[in-house]
N, C-alpha and C positions, 0 to 999 in steps of 0.2 A: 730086975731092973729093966732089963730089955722086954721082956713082955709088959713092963706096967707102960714103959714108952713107946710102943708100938699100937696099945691101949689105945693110950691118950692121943695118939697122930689121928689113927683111926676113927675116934670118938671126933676130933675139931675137922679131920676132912668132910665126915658125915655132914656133922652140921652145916660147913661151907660149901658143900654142895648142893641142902637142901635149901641155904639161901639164897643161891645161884638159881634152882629150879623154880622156886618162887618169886624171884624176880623176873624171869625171864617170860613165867605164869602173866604177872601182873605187866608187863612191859607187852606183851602182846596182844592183852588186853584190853590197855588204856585206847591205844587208836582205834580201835574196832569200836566200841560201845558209841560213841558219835555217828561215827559212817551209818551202824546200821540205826540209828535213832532219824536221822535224816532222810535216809532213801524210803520210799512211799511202796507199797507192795502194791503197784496198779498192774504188772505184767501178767497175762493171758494164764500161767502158767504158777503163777503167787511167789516169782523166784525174788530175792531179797538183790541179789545182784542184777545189774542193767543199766545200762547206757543213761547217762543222763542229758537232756537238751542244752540243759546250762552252760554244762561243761562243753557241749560240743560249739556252744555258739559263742561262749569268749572264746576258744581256739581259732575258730573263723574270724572274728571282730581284730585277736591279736596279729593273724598271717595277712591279714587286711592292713592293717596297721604298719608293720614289717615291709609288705609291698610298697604304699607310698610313701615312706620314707627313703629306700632305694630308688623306685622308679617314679615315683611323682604319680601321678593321675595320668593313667594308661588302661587300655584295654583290660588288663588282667588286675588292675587294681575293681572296677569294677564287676567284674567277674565274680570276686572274693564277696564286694558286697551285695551281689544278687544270691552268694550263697547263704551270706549271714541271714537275707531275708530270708529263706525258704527255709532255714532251719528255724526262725522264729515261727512261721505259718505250721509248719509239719506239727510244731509246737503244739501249738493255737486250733488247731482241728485237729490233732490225736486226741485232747484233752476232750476238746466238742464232738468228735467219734465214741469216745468211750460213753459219756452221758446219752447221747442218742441212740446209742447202739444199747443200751441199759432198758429205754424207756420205750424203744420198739419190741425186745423180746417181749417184756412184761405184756406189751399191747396184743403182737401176736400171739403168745401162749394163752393168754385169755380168748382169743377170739377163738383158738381152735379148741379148747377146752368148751368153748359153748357150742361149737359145731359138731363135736363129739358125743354131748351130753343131749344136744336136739337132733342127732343122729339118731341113738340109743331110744329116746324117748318116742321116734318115730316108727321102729321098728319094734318096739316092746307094743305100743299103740296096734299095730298093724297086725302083729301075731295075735293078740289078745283080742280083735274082733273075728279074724281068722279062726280060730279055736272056739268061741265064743257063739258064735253065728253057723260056724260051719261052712264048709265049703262041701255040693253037691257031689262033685265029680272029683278024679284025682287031678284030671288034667285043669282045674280050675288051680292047683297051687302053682302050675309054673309064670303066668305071670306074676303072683306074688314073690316069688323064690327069684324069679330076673330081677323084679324090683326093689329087691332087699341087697342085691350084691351090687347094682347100679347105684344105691345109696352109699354103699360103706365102700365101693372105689372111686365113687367123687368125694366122699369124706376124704380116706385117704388121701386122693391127690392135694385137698386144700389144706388138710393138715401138713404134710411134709411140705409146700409150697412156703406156708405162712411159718412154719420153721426156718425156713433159710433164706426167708426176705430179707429180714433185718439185716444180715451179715452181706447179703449181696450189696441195699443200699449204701454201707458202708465202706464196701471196695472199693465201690466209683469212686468216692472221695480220696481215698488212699493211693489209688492207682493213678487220680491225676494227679496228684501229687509227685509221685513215681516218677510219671511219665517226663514232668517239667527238669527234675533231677537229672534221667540219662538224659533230656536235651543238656543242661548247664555241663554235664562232662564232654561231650562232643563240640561245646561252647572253650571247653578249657582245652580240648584236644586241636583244636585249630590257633589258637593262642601260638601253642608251642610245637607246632608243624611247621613254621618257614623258617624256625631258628637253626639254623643249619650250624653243626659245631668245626663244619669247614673254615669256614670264613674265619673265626679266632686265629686261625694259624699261620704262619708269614708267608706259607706256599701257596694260598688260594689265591686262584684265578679265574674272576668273576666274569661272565658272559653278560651281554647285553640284557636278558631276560630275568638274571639273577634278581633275586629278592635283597635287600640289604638293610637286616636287623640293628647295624650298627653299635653291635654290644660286645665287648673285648669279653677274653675268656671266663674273667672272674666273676663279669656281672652276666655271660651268658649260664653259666655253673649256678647261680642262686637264680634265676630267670625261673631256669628246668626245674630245679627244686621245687622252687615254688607252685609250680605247676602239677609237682608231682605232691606235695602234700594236697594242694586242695581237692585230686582227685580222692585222695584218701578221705579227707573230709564229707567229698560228695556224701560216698559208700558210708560214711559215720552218719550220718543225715538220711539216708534213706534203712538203715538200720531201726533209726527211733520209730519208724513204723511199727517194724515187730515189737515194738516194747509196749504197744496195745493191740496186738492184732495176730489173731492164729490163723487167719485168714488164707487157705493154700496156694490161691491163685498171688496175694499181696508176697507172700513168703518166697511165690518162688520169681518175682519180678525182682523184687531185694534183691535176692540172689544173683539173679542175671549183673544188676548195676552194681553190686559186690565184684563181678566176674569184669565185665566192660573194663572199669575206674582199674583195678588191676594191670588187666594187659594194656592197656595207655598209659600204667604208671611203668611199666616192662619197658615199652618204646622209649620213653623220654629218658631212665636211665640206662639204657645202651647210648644215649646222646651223649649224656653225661661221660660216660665211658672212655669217647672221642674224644674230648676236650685236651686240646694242650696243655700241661702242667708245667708250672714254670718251675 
């Protein structure tokens, strides 16, 4: 009796286990097959995972939103909507990068492929009268033999030239983009430089010279916040670059305004830090 019920325990845990694993199979399942049905394999790299602009610019449009409700129409409310725009453009020209950057290789791989091929055929040409005709003397091949390697190192230099034109064209564009971004953090980093978290407190003792933000502790506490998400934002916005661009010089500017938006978001909360707590 005890073995046939130890059996049967055995036999119905098996089962409710392997129902369990199959649920948990299918339950992990269901939200993945959307996400990745959705997301477009346009990165450099063919990775399924990557930053989306959508997502990043309602998150701007909403701390946008967030801000003038709080503070009304202020400096840093606009700020927010200078950045919502330049994550729409970063959009709108990575999109316009990726096509023109598509239809410059095609153009330069063709053109050095014919410089190549009328290379070749220049030099096959030249040998073939060379041998053909004869040359009297030996010292008659060294100008042929200079002008044969004068060919194939101006080939080379316009083939590897017309190789990394396209991707250069395409920096400029990227990098100004870049460049407007670290200006907008140094834009957000002056916002939240005269809010001094002295003044919240009852023992400040303001000088003639002093700055006067006029914001009490709890609306200077969401002030910095906020300051401190859009810089995070910036660095999400100049991210979506890399999500068309292997580009080493793009990659390592990101990086830098990755680094910037950072240590500014460091500063502001250490400010926070100060802040009287009631």
């Amino acid at each position: 009796m005890r073995g046939t019920g130890w059996n049967t325990f055995h036999c119905h845990s098996a089962k409710t286990l392997d129902q369990l694993c199959c649920g948990a199979r299918l339950t992990l399942q269901r939200p993945l097959r959307p996400y990745i049905r959705d997301v477009t394999v346009t990165s450099p790299a063919g990775d399924l995972i990557q930053l989306a602009a959508g997502h990043v610019g309602a998150t701007v449009a909403q701390l946008e939103r967030r801000i003038h409700a709080r503070f009304g129409e202020r400096g840093l409310t606009k700020a927010a909507r200078d950045l919502g725009g330049l994550v729409g453009l970063v959009q709108r020209e990575a999109n316009l990068s990726r096509h023109r950057l598509r239809r410059r290789i095609v153009a330069a791989r063709t053109v050095s492929i014919t410089i190549v091929t009328a290379t070749v055929a220049a030099l096959a040409f030249s040998l073939r009268s060379a041998f053909i005709d004869g040359l009297a003397h030996t010292a008659d091949w060294v100008p042929l033999v200079e002008s044969i390697v004068n060919d194939l190192v101006f080939a080379a230099i316009a083939v590897v030239f017309l190789w990394a034109f396209p991707e250069r064209l395409e920096r400029r564009v990227l990098l100004r983009l870049l460049h407007r971004l670290r200006s907008l953090a140094h834009v957000i980093d002056m916002h939240q430089l005269s809010k001094d978290p002295e003044q919240a407190g009852t023992s400040y003792t303001p000088t003639e010279q002093s700055v006067r933000h006029g914001l009490d502790a709890d609306q200077l506490y969401h002030y910095l916040n906020y300051c401190s998400e859009m810089l995070s934002l910036t660095a999400k916005t100049a991210a979506l670059c890399a999500e068309h661009s292997a580009d080493g010089v793009v990659l390592e500017t990101i990086s830098y305004i990755e680094t910037l938006t950072t240590e500014l978001s460091n500063k502001i909360w250490q400010k926070i830090s100060l802040l009287p707590r009631g």
